[in-house]
Backbone bond lengths (Angstrom), bond angles and torsions (degrees), N, CA, C in turn:
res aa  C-N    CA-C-N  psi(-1)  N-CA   C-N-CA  omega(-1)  CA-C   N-CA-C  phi
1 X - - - 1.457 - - 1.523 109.30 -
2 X 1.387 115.86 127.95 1.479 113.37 158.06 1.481 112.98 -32.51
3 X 1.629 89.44 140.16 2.054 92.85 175.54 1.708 92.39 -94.50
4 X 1.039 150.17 12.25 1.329 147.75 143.51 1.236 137.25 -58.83
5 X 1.494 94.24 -32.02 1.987 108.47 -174.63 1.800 98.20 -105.55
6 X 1.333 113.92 -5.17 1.548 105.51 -178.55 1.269 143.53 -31.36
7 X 1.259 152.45 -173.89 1.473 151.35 163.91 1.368 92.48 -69.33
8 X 1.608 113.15 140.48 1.555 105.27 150.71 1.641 112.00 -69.50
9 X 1.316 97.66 126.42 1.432 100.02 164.01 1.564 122.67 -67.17
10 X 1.584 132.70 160.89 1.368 143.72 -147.54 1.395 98.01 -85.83
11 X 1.146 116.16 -15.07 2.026 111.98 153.03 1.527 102.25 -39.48
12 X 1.488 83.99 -90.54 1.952 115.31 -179.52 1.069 97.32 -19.47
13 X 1.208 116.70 -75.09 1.678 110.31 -163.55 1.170 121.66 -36.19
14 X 1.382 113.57 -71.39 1.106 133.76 172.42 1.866 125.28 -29.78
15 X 1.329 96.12 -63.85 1.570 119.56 164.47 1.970 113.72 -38.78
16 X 1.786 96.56 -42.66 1.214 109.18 -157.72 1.740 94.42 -88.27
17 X 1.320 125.37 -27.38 1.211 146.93 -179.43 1.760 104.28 -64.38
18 X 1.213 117.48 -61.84 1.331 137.16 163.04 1.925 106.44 -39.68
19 X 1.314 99.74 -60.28 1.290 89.51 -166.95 1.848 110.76 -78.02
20 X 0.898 114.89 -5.21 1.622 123.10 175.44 1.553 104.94 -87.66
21 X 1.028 118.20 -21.67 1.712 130.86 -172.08 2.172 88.70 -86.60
22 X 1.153 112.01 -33.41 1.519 108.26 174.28 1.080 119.85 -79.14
23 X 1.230 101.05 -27.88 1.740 120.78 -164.07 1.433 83.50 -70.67
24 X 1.533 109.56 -72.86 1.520 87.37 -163.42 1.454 139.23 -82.03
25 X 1.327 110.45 17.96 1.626 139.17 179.72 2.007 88.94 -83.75
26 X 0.810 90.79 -78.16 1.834 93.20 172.24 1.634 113.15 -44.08
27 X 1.571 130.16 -28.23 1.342 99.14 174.55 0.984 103.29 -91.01
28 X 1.733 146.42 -28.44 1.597 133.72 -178.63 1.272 101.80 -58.10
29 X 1.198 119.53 -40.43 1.425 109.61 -155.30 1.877 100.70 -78.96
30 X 1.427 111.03 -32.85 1.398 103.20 168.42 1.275 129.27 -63.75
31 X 1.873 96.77 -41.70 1.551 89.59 158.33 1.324 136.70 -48.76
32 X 1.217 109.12 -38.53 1.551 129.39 -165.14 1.842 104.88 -59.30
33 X 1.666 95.43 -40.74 1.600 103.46 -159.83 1.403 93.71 -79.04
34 X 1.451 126.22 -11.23 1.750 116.59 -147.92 1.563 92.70 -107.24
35 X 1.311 97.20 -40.07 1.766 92.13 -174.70 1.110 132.02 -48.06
36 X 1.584 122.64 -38.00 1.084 120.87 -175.97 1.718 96.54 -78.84
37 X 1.257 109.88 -50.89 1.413 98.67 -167.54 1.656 120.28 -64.96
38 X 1.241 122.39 -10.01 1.488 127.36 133.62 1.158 120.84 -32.23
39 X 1.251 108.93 -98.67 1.512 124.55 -177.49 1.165 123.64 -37.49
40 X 1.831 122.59 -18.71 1.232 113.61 -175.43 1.766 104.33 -94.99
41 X 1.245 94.45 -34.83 1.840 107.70 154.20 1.451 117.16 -26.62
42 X 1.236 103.12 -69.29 1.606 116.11 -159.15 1.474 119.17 -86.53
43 X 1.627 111.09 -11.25 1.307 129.16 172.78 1.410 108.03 -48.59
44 X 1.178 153.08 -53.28 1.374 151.46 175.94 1.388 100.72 -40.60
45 X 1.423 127.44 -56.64 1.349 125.61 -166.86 1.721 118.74 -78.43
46 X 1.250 117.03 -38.65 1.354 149.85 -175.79 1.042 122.79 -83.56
47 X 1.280 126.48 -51.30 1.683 134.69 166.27 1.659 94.41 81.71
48 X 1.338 123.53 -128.69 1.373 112.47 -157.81 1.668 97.77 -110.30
49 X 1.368 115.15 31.04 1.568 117.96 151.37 1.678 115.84 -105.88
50 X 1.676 101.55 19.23 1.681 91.73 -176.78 1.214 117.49 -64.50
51 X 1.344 113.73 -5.04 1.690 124.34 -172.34 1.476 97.35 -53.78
52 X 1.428 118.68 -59.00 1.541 122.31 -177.18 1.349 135.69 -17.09
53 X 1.615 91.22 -51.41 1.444 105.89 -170.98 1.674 128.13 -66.98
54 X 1.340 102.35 -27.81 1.241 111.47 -164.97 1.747 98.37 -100.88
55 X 1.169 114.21 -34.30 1.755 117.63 175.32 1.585 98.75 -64.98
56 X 1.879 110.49 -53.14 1.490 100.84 -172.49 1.607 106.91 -50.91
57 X 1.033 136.67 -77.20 1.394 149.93 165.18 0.946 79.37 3.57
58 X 1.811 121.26 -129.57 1.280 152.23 -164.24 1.586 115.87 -21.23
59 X 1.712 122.71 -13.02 1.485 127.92 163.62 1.333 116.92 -88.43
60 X 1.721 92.60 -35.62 1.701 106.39 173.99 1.700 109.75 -63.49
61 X 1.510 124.01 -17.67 0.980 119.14 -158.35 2.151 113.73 -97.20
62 X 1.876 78.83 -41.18 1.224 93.77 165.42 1.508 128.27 -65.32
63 X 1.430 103.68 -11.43 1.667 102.96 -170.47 1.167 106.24 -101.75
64 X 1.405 124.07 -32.63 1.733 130.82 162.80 1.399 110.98 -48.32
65 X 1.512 121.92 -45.68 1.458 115.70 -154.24 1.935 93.96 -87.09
66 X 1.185 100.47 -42.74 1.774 106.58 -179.03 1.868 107.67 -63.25
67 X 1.554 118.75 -5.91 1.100 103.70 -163.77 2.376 89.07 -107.15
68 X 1.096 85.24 -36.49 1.586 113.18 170.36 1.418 98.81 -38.50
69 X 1.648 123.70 -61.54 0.847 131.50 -145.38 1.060 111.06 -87.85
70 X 1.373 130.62 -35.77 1.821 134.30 144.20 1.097 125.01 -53.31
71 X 1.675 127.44 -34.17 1.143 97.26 165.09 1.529 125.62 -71.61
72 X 1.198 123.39 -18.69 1.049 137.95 163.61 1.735 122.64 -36.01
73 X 1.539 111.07 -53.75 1.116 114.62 139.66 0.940 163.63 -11.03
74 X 1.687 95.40 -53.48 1.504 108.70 -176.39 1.605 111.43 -117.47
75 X 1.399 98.60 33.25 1.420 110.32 -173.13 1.257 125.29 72.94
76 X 1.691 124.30 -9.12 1.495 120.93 -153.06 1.736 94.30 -119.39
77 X 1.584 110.65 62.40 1.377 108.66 174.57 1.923 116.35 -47.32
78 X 1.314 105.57 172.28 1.531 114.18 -153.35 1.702 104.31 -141.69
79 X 0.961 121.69 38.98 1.566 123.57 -165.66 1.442 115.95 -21.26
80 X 1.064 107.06 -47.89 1.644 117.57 -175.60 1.867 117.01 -70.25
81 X 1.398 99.33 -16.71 1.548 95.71 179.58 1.844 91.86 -85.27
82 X 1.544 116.55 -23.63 1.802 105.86 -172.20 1.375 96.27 -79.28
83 X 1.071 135.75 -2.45 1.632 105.39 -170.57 1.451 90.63 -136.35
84 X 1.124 140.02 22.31 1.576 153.85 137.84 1.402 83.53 -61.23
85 X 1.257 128.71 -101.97 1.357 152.37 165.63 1.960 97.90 7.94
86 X 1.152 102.63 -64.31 1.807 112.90 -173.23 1.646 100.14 -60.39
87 X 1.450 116.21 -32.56 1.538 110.92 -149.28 1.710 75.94 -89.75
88 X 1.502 131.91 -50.66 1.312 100.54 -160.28 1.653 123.77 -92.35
89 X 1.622 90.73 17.84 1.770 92.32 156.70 1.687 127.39 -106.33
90 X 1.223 94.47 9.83 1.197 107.46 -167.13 1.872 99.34 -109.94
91 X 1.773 111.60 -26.99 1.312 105.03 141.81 1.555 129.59 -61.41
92 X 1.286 110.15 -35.80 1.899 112.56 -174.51 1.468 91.73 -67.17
93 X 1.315 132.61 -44.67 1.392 114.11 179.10 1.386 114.21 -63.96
94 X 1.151 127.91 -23.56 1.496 114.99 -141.34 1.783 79.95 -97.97
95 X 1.712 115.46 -26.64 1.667 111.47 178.30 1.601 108.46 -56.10
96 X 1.656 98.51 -54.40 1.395 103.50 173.40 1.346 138.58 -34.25
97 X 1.430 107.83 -70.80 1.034 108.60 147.81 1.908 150.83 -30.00
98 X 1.411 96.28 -42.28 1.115 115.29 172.55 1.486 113.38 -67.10
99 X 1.530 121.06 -32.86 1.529 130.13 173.17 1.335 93.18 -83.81
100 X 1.420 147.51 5.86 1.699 118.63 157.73 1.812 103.01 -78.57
101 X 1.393 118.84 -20.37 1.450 95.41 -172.12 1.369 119.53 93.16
102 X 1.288 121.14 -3.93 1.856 116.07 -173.09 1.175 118.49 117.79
103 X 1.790 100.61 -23.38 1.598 121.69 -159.17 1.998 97.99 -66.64
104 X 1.340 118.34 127.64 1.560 108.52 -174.14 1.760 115.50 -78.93
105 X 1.138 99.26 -26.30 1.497 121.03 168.12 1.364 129.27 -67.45
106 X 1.569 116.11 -33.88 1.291 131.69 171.78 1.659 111.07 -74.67
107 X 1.599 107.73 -37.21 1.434 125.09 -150.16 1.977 71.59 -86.80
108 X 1.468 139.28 -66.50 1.512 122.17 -166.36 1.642 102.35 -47.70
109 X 1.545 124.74 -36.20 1.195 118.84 -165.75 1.801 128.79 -60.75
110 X 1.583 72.30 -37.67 1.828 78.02 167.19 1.244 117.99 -105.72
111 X 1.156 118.59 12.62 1.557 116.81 167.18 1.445 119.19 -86.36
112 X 1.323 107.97 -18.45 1.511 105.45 -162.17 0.987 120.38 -88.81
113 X 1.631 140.23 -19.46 1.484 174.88 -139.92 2.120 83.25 -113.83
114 X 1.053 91.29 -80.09 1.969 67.98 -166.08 1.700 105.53 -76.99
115 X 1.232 127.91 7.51 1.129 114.64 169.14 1.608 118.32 -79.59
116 X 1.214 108.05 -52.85 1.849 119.59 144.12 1.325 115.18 -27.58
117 X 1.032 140.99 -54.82 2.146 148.77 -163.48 1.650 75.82 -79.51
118 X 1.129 129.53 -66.36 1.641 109.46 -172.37 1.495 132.96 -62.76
119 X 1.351 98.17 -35.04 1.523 97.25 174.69 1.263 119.38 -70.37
120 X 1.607 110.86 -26.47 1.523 107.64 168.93 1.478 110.90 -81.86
121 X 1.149 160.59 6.13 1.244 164.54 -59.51 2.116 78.72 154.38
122 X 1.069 80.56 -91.53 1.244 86.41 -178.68 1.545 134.21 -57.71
123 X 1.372 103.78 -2.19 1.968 109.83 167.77 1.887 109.86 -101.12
124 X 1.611 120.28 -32.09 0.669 131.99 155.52 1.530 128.92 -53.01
125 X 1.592 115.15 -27.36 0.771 106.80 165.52 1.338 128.92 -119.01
126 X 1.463 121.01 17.53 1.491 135.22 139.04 1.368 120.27 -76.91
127 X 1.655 131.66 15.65 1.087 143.37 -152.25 1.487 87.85 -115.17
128 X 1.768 109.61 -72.00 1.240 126.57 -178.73 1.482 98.16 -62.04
129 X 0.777 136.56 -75.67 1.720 122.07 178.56 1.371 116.19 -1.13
130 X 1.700 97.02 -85.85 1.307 124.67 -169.89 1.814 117.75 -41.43
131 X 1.656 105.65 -35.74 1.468 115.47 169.84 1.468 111.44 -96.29
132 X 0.817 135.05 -37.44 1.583 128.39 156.31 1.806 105.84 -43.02
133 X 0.981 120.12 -78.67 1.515 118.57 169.21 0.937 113.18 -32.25
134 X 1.508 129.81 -48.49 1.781 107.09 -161.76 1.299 93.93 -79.16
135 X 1.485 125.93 -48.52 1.893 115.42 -162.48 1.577 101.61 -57.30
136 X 1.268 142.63 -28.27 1.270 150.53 -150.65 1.612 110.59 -96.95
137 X 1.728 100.97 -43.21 1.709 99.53 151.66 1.919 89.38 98.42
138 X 1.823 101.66 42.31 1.393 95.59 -156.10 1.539 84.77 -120.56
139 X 1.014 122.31 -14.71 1.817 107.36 -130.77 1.841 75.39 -120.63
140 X 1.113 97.00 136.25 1.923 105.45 169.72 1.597 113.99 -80.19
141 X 1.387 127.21 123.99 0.908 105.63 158.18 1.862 141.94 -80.04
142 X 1.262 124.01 168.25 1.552 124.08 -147.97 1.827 85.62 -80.79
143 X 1.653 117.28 158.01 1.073 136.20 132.53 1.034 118.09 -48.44
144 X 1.706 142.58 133.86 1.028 128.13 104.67 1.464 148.41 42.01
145 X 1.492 146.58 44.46 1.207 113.89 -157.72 1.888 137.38 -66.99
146 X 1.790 95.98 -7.00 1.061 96.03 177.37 1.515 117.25 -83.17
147 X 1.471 122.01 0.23 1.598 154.31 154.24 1.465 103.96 -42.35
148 X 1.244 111.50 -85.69 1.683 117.85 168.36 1.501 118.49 -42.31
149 X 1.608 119.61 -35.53 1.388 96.35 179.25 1.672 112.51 -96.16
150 X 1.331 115.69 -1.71 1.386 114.77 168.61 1.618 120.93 -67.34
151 X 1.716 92.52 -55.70 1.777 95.18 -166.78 1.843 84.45 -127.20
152 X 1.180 122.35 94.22 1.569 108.88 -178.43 1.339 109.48 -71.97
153 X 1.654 115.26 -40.30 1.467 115.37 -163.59 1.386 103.11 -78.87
154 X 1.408 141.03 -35.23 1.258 126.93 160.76 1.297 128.16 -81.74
155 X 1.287 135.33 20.00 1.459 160.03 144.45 1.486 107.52 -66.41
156 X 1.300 126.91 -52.06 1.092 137.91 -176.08 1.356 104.44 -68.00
157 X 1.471 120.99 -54.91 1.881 117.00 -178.09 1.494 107.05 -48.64
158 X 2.020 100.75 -52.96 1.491 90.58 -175.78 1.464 131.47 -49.71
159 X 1.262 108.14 -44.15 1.647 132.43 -177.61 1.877 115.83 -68.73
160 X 1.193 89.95 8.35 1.742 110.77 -173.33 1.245 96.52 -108.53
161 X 1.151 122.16 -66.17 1.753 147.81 165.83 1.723 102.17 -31.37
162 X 1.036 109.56 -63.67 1.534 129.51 175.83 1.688 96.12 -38.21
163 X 1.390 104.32 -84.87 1.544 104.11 -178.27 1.281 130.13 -64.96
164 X 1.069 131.25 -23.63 1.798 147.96 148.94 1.729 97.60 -31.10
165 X 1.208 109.01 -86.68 1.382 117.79 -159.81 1.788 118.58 -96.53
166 X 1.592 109.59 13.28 1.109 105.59 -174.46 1.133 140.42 50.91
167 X 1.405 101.13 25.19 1.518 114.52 167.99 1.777 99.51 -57.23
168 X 1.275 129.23 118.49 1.689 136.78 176.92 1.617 97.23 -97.57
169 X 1.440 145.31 -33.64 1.326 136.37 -176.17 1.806 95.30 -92.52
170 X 1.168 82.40 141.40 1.619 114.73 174.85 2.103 106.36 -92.99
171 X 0.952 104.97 -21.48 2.204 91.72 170.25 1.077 80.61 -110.79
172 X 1.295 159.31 39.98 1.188 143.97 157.51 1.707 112.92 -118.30
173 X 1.175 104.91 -33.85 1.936 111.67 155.00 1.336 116.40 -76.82
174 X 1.669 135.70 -17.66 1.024 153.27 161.94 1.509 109.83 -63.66
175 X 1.828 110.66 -36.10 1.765 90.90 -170.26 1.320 96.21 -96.31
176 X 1.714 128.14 -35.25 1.568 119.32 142.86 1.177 134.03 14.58
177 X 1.795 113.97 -85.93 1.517 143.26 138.13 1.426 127.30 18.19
178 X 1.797 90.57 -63.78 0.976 124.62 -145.73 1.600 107.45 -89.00
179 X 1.651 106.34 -61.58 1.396 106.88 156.06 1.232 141.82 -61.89
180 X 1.643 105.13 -9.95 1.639 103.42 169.62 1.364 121.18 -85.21
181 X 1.553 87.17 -30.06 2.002 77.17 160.39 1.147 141.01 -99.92
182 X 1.679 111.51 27.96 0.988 129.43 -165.70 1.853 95.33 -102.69
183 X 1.646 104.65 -40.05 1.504 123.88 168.50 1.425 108.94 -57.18
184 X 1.767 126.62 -47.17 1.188 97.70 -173.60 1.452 92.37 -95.25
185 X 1.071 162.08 -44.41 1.379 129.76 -175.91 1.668 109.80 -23.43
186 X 1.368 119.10 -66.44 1.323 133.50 174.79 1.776 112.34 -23.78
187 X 1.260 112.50 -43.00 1.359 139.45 172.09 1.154 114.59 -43.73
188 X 1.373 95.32 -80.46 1.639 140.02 -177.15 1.592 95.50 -31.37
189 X 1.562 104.51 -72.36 1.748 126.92 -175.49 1.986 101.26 -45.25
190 X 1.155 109.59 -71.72 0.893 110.39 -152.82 1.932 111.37 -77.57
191 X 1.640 112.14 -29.03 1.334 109.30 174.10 1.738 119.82 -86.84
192 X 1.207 87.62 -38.48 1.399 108.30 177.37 1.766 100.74 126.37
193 X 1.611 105.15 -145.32 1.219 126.16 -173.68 1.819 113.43 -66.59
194 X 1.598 85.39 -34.18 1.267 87.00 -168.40 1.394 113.43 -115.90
195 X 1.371 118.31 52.89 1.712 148.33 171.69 1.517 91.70 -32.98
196 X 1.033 131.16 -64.82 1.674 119.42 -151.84 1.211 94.58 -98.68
197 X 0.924 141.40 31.16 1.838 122.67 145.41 1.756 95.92 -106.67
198 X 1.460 114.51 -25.91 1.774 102.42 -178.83 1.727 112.55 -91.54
199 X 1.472 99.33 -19.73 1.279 91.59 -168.95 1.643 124.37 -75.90
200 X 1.218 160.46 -163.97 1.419 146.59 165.34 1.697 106.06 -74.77
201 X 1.124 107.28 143.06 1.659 129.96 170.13 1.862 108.99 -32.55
202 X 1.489 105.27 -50.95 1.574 94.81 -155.12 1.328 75.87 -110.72
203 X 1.504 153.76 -1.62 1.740 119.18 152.12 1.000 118.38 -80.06
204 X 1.751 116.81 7.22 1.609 105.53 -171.61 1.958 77.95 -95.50
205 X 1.246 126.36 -53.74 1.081 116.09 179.71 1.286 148.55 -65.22
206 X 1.623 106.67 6.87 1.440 125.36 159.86 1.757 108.38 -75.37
207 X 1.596 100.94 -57.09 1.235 92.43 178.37 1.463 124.67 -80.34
208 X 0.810 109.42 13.74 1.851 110.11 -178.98 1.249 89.02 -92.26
209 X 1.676 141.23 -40.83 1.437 146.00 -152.39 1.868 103.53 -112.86
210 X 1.409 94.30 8.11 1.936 87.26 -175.38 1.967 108.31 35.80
211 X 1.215 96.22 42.81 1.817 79.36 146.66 1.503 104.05 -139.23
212 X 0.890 99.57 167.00 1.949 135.90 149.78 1.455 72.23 94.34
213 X 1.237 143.61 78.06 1.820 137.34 -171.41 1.539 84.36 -76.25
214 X 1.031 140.25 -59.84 1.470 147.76 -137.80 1.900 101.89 -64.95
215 X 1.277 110.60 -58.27 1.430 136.04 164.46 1.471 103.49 -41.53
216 X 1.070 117.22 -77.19 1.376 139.47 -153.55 1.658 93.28 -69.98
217 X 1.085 150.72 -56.47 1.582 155.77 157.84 1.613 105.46 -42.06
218 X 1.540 115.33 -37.93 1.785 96.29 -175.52 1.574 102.07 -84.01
219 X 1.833 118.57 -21.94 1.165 99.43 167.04 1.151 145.97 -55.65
220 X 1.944 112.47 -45.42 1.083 134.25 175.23 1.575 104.33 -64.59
221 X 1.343 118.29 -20.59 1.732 97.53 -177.48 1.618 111.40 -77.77
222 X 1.294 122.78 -31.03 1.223 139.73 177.93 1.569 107.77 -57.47
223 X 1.483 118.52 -68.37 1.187 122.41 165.85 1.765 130.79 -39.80
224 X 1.387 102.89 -21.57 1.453 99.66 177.64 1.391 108.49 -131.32
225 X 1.313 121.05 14.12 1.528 116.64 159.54 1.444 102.17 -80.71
226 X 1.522 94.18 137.68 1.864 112.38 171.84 1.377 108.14 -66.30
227 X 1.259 104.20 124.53 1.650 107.35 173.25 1.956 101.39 -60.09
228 X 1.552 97.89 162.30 1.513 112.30 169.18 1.365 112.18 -50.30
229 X 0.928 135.29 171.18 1.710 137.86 154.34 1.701 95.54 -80.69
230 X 1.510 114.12 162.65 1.296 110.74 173.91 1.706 112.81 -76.69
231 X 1.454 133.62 177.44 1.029 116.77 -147.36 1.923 81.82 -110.92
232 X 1.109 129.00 151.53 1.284 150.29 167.24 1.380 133.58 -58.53
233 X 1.901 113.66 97.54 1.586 103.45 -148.79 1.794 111.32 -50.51
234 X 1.117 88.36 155.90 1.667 82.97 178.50 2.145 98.60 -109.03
235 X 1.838 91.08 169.59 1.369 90.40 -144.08 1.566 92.16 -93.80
236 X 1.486 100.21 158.88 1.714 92.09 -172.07 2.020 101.43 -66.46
237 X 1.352 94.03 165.64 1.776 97.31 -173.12 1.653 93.92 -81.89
238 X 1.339 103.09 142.33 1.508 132.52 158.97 1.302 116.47 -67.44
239 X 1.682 102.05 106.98 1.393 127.81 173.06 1.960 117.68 -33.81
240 X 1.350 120.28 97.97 1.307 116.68 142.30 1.397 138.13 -0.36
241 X 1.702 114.36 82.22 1.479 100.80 179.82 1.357 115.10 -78.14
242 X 1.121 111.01 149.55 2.088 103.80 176.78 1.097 107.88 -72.91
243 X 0.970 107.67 -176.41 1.911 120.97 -161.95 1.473 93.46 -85.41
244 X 1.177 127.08 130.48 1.431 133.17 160.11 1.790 99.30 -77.79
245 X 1.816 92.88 119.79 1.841 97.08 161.00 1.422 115.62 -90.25
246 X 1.437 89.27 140.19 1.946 100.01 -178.62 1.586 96.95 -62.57
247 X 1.249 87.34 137.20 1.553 103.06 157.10 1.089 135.12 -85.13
248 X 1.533 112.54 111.85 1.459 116.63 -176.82 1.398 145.52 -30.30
249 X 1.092 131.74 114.78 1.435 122.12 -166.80 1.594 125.05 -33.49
250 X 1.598 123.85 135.44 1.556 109.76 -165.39 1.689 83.04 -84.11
251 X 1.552 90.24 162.65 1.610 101.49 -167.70 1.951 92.27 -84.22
252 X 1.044 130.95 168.44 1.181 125.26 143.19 1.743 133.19 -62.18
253 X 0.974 104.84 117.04 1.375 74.45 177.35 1.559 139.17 -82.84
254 X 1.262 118.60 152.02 1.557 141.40 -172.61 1.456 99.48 -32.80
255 X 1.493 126.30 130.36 1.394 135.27 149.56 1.278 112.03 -85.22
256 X 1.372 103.51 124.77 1.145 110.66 160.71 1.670 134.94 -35.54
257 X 1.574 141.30 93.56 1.156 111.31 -175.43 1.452 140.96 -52.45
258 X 1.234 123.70 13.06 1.450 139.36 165.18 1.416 114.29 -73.07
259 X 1.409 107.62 -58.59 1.409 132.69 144.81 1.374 130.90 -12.56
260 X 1.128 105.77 -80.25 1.770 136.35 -176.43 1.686 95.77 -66.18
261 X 1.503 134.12 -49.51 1.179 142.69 160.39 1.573 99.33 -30.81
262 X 1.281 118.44 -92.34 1.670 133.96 -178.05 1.895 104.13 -24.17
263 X 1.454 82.28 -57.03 1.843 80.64 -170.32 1.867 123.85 -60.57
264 X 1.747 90.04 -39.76 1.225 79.75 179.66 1.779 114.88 -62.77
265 X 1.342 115.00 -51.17 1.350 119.67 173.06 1.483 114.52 -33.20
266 X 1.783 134.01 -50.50 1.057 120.32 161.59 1.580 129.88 -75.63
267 X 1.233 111.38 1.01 1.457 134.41 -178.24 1.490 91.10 -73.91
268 X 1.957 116.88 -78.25 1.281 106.51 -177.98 1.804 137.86 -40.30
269 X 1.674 83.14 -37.12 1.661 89.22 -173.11 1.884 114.10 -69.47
270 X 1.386 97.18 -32.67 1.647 113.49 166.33 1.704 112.55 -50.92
271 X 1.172 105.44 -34.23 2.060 117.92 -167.07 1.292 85.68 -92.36
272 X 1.366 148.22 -27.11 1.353 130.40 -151.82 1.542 85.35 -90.72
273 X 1.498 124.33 -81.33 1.084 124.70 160.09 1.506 124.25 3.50
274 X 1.273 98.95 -78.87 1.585 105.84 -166.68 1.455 110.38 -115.87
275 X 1.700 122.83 73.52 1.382 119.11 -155.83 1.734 106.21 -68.44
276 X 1.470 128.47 -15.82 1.294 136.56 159.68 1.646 125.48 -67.31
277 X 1.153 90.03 -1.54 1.961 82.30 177.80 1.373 110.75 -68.32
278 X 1.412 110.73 149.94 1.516 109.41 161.09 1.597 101.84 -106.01
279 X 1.869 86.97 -175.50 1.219 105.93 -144.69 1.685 102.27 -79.52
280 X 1.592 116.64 -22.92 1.395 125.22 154.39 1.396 119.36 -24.56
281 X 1.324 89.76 -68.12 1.781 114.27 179.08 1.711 121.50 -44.30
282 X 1.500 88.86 -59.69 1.167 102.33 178.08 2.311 118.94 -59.95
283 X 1.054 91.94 -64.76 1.485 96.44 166.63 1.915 118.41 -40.56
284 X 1.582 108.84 -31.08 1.237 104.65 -176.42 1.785 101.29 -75.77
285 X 1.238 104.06 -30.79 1.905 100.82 -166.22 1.335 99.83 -77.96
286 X 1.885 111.74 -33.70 1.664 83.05 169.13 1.253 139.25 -116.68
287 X 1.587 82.84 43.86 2.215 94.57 169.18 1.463 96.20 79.11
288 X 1.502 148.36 27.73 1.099 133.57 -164.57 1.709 99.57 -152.81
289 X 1.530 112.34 139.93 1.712 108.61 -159.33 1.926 90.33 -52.93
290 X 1.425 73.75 -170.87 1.801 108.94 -173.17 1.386 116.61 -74.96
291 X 1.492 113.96 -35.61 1.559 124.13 174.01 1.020 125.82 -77.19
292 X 1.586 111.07 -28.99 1.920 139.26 174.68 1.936 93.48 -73.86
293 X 1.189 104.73 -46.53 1.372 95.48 173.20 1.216 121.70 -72.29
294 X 1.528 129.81 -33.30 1.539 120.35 167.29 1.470 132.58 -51.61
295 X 1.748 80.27 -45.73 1.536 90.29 171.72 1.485 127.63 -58.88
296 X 1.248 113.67 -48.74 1.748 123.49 174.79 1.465 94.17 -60.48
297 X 1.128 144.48 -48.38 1.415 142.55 -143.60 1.886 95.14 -90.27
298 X 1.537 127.19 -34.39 1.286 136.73 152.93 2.012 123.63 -52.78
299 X 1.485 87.23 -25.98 1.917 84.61 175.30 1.143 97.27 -111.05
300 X 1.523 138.12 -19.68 1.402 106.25 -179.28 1.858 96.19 -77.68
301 X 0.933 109.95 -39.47 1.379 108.78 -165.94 1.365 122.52 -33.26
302 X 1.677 103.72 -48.62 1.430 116.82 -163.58 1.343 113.86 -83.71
303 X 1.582 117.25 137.49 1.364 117.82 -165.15 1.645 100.45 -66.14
304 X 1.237 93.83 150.92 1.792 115.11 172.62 1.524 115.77 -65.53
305 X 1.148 126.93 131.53 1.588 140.58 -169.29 1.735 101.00 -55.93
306 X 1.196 113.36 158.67 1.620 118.61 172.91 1.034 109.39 -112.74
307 X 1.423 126.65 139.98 1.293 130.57 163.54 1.180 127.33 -72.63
């Protein structure tokens, strides 16, 4: 619930209880003071019904302002019953008055009694207004005045805006405000100076008129976001080589056993000599690889089996 439209709390009441307990101490007693000076007024015309005049009045007065004051209530103010109401207290004064005689002292005396019943009349019933309006979503709230003397000429658009479109909250035409010039900056940036001859027809005329803000902001964001760059061909895929198969080991080739005879014979005489050679060694002295030499240099080596 709005904290504006609340229950009066048992202060209020009370306070408000108090001041109705004055209120109506002040109208008997105004009545009290006016009647006679009515009636003695109106006696020339009236004779011994002048009583009328001053009760009619003062019932007529009470029933306008109490009827004023409900409609007031119920949101459906009545202008013509408040200043009915003004015209016939403004006769009780003017009777009043008229029974001081000229006297300037007499003439404040009876003026002041219904000038009081109105002014309270009239806070009471800017009271009920003011809360009838806000729950109802009717009543505008005020600017600021230190608003007007800061930025007057844009105080004035807002407060135009306000009554145009019935904006009734005041931070709520403020956050308004806020996003429209947040749109034309956006404008500004992206068209330049001269945004409303490039920009579209009805976003220049949302924001010139502060409505549809919501609309009018998703347009302008669209319009001045940088498109992507296009995306970068990609390269065709690189062909699959097949598996390269190892190539099988080359065999050595076959010695001749004529050959293999010769070698070992110079093989042995080489080992006798030099019982530390390896088989490297050996293969190089007899023209034959390094492994052919291990190998021969592995059978001569190894002792011969026994029978």
């Amino acid at each position: 619930m709005d904290p504006t439209t609340m229950p009066l709390t048992r202060a209020q009441r009370v306070l408000a209880g108090v001041g109705g307990l004055f209120f109506a101490g002040l109208a008997g007693l105004g009545g009290y003071g006016s009647f006679a000076s009515v009636r003695d007024v109106a006696e020339p015309w009236f004779g011994g019904q002048a009583w009328i005049v001053p009760a009619g009045v003062d019932l007529g007065i009470l029933a306008l302002v109490s009827v004023a004051l409900l409609l007031e209530w119920l949101a459906m103010p009545m202008p013509a019953l408040r200043w009915t109401a003004f015209l016939f207290t403004a006769a009780t004064v003017w009777l009043n008055v008229s029974a001081a005689h000229g006297d300037i002292t007499g003439m404040v005396m009876h003026a002041a009694m219904p000038v009081l019943f109105i002014t309270f009349i009239e806070a009471v019933r800017h009271a009920i207004r003011r809360r009838a309006g806000i729950a109802s979503g009717t009543v505008r709230e005020g600017i600021p005045v230190a608003r007007w003397l800061l930025a007057p000429f844009s105080t004035f658009r807002l407060w135009r805006r306000m009554v145009l479109w019935q904006i009734t909250s005041y931070p709520q035409a403020l956050t308004a405000e806020q996003r429209r010039r947040h749109a034309l900056a956006l404008l500004d940036g992206h068209y330049g100076r001269k945004w409303k001859s490039k920009a579209p027809a009805d976003v220049v005329w949302m924001l010139k008129d502060g409505v549809m803000l919501d609309q009018a902001l998703t347009r302008v964001t669209e319009l001045t976001t940088p498109e992507p760059p296009p995306p970068e061909p990609k390269a065709p895929p690189k062909p699959r080589k097949a598996p390269q198969r190892k190539a099988p080991p080359k065999k050595e080739p076959a010695v001749p056993r004529s050959v293999a005879t010769d070698n070992e014979a110079r093989a042995l005489s080489i080992i006798d000599a030099e019982p530390g050679i390896t088989g490297a060694e050996l293969g190089r002295r007899l023209n034959i690889s390094a492994r052919q030499g291990q190998r021969l240099l592995s059978r001569l080596s190894s002792p011969a089996p026994t029978s």
